[in-house]
C-alpha positions as CSV (number, residue, x, y, z in Angstrom):
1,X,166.0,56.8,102.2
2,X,165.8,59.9,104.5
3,X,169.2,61.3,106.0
4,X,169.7,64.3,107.7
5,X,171.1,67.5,106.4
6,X,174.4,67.3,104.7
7,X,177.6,69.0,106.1
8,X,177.4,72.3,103.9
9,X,173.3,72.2,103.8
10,X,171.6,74.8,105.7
11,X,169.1,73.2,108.5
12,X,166.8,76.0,109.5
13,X,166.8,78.1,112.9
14,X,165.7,76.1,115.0
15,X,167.8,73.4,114.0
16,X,171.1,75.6,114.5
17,X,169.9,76.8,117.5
18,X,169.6,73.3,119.4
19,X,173.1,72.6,117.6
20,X,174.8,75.6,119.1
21,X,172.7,75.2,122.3
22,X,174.5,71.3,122.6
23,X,178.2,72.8,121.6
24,X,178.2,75.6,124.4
25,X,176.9,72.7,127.1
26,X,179.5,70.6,125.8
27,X,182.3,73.3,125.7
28,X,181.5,75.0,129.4
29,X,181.3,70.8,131.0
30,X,185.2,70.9,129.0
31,X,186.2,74.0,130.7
32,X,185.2,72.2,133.7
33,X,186.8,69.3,133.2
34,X,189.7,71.0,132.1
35,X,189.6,73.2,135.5
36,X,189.5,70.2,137.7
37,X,192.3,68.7,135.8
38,X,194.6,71.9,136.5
39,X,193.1,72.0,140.4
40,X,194.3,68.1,140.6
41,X,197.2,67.9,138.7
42,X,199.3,71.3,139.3
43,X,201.4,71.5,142.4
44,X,200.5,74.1,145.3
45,X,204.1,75.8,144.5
46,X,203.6,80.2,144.3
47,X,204.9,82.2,140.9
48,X,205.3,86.0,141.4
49,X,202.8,88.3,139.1
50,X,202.8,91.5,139.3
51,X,204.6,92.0,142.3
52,X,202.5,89.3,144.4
53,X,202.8,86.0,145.1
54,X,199.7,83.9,143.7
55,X,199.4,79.8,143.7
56,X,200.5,78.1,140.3
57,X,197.5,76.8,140.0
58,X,195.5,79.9,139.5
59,X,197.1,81.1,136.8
60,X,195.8,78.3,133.9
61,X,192.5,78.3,136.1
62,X,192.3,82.4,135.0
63,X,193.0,81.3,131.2
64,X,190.8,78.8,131.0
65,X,187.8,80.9,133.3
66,X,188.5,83.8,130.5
67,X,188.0,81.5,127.8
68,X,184.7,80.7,129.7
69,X,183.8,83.7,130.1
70,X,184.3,84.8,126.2
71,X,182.2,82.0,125.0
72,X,179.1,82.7,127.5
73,X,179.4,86.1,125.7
74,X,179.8,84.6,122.2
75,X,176.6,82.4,122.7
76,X,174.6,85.9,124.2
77,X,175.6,87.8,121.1
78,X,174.8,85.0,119.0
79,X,171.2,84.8,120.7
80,X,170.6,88.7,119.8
81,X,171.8,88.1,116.4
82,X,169.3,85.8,115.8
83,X,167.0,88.1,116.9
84,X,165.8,87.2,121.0
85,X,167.1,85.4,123.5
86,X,164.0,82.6,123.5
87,X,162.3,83.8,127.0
88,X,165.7,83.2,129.3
């Protein structure tokens, strides 16, 4: 019987390139979701940073763009690492 490649076993480029491909689409439609959640969910009260008023809401909506931001980076690094970006 046949099974795929076990946890530690390595499963060639091309296979850990669809598999972090999949994670990063999964993890930016999270971020998302997680975005909407904050938009829906927080109240429209203001919090004082920096000197300026600024809605509650923006605040986690910053964190969690950041966090966006730092793993589109991750995966472009990632891509040179490997040697090309695949034509994109």
């Amino acid at each position: 019987m046949v099974e795929g490649p076990q946890p530690g076993e390595r499963r060639g480029l091309v296979g850990a390139n669809a598999d972090l491909e999949s994670r990063f689409r999964v993890a930016l439609v999270l971020y998302g979701a997680l975005g909407l959640l904050v938009w829906l969910t927080m109240g429209k009260g203001k919090v004082l940073v920096f000197g300026r008023l600024v809605e509650m809401r923006l605040v986690p909506l910053l964190v969690l763009g950041g966090l966006a931001l730092r793993t589109v980076l991750a995966r472009q690094a990632e891509r040179i690492r490997r040697g090309g970006d695949g034509g994109k």
